[in-house]
FIZA-25456 format. One record per residue (C-alpha): x, y, z; residue in one letter. Coordinates in steps of 0.001 Angstrom, whole numbers, padded with zeros to 6 digits, always signed. Example, Ala and Ser with C-alpha at 12.3 -4.5 7.8 and 13.67 -1.06 7.14 Angstrom:
BEGIN
+012300-004500+007800A/+013670-001060+007140S/
This chain:
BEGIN
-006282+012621-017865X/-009898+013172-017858X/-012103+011033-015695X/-013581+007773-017288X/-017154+007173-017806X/-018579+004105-016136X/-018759+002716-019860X/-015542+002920-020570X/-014152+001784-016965X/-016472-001020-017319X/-014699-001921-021040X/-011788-001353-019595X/-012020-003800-016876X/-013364-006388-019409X/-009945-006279-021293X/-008231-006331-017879X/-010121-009467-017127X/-009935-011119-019965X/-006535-010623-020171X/-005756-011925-016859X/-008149-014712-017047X/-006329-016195-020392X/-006526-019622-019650X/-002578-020825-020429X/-002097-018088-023335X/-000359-015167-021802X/+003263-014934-021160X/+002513-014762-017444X/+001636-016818-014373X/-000634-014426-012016X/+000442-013730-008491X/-002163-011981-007314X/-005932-010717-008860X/-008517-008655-007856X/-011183-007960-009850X/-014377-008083-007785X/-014346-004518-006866X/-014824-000762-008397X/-013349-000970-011811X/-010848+001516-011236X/-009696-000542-007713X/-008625-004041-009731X/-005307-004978-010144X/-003149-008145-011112X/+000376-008753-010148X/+001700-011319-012895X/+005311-012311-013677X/+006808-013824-016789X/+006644-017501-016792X/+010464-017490-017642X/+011914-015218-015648X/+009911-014943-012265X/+011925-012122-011174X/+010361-009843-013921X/+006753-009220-012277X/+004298-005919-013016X/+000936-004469-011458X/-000985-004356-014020X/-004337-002566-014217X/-007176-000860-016237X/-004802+002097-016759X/-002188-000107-017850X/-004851-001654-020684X/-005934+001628-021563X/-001798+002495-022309X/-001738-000810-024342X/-005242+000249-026785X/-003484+003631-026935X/-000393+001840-028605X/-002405-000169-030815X/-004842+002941-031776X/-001493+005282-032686X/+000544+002428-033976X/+001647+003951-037618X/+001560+002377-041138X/+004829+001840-042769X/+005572+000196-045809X/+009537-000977-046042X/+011220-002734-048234X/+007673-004026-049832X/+006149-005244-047072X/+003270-002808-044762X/+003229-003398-041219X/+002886-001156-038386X/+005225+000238-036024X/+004540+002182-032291X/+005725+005618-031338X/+009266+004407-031247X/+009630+002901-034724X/+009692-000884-033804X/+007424-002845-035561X/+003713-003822-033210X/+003249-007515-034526X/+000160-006991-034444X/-002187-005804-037370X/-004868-006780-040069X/-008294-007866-038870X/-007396-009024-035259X/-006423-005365-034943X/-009011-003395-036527X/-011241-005638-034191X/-009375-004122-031175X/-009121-000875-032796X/-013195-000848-033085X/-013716-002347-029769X/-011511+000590-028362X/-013403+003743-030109X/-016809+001592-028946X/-016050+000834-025786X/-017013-002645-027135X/-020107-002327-028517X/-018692-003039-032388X/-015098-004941-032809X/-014410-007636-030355X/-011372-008425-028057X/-010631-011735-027431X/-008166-013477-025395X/-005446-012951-027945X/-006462-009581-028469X/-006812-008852-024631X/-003021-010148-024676X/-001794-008110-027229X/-003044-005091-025224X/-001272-005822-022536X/+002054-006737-023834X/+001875-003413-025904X/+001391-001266-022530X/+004339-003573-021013X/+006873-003404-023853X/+005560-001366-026676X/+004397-004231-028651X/+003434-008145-028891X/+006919-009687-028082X/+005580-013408-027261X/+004061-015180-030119X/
């Protein structure tokens, strides 16, 4: 991988946080957070709210997996309906405008598009499982 520029570590750590810092949205309950320190250096640990046992560090390299899904995600349309799916075929639930936000955001490194918390989320669940599994 080649190294990040401060820009994009900085973006990076924006998505992380707002992610992280989703005020009852996610699918998580966080464990532990650190985010006051280098970019590259924070970390959650979160679990699933239903299943405690499940738990993952998360990261900025973990949000930069997640914009990678959403980025390569491909358009498919099946049985009259368009969606997109991720490298494995199974559809991303997530698309249309909240999507090209993220997807602008991404190439930007924020300065056009915008992430929001839901976006933030969707990020993360698509470096975690491929795509948005929790509605």
């Amino acid at each position: 991988m080649k190294p990040r520029t401060p820009k994009r570590e900085q973006f990076l750590l924006d998505v992380f946080v707002t992610a992280i810092e989703n005020y009852g949205y996610g699918f998580f309950v966080t464990e532990q957070y650190v985010w006051d320190v280098p970019a590259a250096q924070a970390y959650a640990v979160i679990a699933d709210k239903q299943d405690e046992s499940r738990r993952w560090r998360v990261d900025i390299d973990t949000m930069a997996t997640g914009l990678r899904v959403i980025r390569t995600a491909k358009q498919i349309t099946q049985g009259g309906e368009t969606y997109r799916v991720n490298a494995d075929g199974q559809r991303l639930y997530f698309g249309g405008p909240a999507r090209e936000a993220v997807v602008a955001a991404d190439r930007s490194n924020g300065d056009e598009g915008d992430i929001d918390v839901i976006g933030a989320l969707a990020v993360l669940e698509c470096a975690l499982f491929g795509r948005v599994v929790y509605p």
